[in-house]
Structure formats: structure tokens, C-alpha cells
C-alpha positions as CSV (number, residue, x, y, z in Angstrom):
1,X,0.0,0.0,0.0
2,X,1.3,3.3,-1.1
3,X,1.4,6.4,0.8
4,X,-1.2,9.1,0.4
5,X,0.3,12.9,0.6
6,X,-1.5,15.2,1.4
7,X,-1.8,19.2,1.6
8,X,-3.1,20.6,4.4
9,X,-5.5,23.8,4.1
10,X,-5.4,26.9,6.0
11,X,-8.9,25.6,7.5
12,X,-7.6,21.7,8.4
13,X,-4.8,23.8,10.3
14,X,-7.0,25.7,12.1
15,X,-9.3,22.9,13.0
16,X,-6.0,21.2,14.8
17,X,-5.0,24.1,16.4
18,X,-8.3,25.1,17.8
19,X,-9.2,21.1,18.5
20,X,-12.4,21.6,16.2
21,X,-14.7,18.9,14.8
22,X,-12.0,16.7,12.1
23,X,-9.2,17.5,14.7
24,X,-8.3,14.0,15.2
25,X,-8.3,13.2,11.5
26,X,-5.5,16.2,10.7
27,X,-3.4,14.8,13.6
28,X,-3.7,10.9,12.3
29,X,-2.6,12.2,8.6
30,X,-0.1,13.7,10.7
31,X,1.1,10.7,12.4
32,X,1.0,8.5,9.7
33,X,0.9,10.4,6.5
34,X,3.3,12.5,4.4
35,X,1.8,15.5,5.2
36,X,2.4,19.3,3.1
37,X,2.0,22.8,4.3
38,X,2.3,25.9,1.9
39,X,3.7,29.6,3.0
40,X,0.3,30.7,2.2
41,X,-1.6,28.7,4.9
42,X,1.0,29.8,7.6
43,X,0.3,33.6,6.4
44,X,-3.1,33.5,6.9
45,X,-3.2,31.4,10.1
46,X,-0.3,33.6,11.2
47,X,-2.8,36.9,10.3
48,X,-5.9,35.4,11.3
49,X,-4.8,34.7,14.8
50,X,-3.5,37.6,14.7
51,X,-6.1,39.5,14.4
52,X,-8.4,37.7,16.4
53,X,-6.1,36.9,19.4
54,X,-3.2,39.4,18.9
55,X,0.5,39.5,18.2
56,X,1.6,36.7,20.6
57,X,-0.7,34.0,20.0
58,X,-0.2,34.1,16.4
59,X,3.6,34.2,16.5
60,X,3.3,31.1,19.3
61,X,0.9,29.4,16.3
62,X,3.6,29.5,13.4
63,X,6.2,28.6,15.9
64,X,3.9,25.5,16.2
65,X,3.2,25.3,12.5
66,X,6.9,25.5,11.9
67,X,7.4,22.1,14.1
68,X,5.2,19.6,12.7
69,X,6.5,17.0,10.8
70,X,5.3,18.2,7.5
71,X,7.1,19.3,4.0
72,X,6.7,23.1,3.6
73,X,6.3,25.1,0.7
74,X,8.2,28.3,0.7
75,X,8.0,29.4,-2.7
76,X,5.4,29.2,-5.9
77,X,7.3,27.1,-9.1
78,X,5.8,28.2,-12.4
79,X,3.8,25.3,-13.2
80,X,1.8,26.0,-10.0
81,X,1.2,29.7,-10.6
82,X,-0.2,28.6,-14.1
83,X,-2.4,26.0,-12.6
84,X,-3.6,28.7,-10.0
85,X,-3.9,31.1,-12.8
86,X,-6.5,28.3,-14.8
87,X,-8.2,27.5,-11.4
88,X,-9.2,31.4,-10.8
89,X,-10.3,32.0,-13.9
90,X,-12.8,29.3,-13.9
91,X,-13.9,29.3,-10.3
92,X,-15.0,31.5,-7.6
93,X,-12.5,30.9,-5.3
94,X,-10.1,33.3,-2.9
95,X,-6.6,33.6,-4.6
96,X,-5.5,31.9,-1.1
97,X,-7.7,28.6,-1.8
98,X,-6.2,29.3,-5.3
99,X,-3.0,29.0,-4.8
100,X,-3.2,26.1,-2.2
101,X,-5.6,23.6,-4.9
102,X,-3.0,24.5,-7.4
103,X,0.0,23.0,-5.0
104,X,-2.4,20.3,-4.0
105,X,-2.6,19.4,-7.8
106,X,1.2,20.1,-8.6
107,X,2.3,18.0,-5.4
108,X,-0.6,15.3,-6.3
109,X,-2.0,15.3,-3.0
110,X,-5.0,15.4,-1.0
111,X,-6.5,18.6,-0.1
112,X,-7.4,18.1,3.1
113,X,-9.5,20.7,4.4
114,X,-12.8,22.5,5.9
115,X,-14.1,24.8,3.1
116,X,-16.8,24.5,1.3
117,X,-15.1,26.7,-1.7
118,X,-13.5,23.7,-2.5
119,X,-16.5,21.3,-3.6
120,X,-16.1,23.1,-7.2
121,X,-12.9,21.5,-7.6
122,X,-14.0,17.9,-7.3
123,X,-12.7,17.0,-10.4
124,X,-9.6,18.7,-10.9
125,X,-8.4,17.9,-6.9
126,X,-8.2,15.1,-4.6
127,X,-10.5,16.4,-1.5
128,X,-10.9,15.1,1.7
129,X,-13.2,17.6,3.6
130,X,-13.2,17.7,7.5
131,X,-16.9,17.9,9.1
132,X,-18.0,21.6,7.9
133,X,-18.8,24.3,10.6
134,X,-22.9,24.7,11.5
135,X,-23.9,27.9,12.2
């Protein structure tokens, strides 16, 4: 049996972090998967924190983000800026979710995530979704 990669999203992160509904599935692909963060999940759990719960809990979150034994993306190759360039002009999607289905699809992994945004890429990405937040 072959191992799955997968990409975490900036919402599967949070969902970890804030020990949400799916929390316990991000930490077993964790533990027993290769498991990929991009630079653009860390910035906007890095600003999202930030602005919700100030300047020390969001540096103590990439400090934790930082640690795990993941593969991180620091920079964009071609290929996936073109494949996020497709992507947004087809979809309705935030250039963040963008940019992070287009390494998901470069990297051929999983998207493992909590968004919703994603479901109109079902055929162009692996998913996985994480149970979605209830109003």
C-alpha cells in the first residue's frame, strides 16, 4: 500500500489548532501520512490569529506550525502559478484557496481541508473535507 500525501488547508490547520470537529483526523494524517504545508496557509493562520487573538498567540501558532513534521512550501514554481492562474479564472474561489488547490494538484496530493469553496474543484483535486462548521 502506497502512501497518500496530502496538503493541508489553512482551515484543516486551524481545525487542529483550535481542537475543532475533524481534529483528530488532521493529527492521524499527521502521524501516519506525508503531510504538506504551503507559506500561504502559515500567512493566513499567522494573520488570522493575529487579528483575532493578537501578536503573541499568532507568533506562538507558526512557531507551532513550523514544528510539525510536515514538508513546507516556501516558494510558488511556475507550473503552480499557471495551474492557479486556470483554477481562478474558472472558479469562484479566494486567490489563497487558489493558490493552495493548485500545489495540492502540482504535489498530487490530498487537499485536506474545511471549506466548502473547495466542492467546485472535485474534479480537478483530490479532497478530503473535515466535518464543515454549522452555524
Amino acid at each position: 500500500m502506497s502512501e497518500t500525501h496530502y496538503l493541508l488547508d489553512t482551515s484543516a490547520l486551524l481545525t487542529l489548532i483550535e481542537d475543532e470537529a475533524g481534529a483528530a483526523r488532521v493529527e492521524e494524517v499527521l502521524r501516519t501520512q506525508s503531510a504538506i504545508i504551503t507559506w500561504m496557509s502559515l500567512l493566513e493562520v499567522t494573520y488570522i490569529t493575529q487579528q483575532e487573538r493578537g501578536v503573541a498567540e499568532a507568533e506562538y501558532r507558526y512557531a507551532l506550525l513550523k514544528a510539525l513534521p510536515v514538508t513546507l512550501l516556501w516558494q510558488v514554481e511556475e507550473a503552480t502559478l499557471l495551474t492557479a492562474v486556470r483554477l481562478k479564472a474558472v472558479h469562484r474561489l479566494s486567490l489563497a484557496d487558489t493558490l493552495i488547490a493548485a500545489y495540492a494538484m502540482q504535489m498530487k496530493a490530498t487537499l485536506l481541508h474545511k471549506d466548502p469553496e473547495f466542492e467546485a474543484l472535485t474534479e480537478q483535486v483530490d479532497l478530503e473535507a473535515l466535518p464543515y462548521k454549522t452555524a
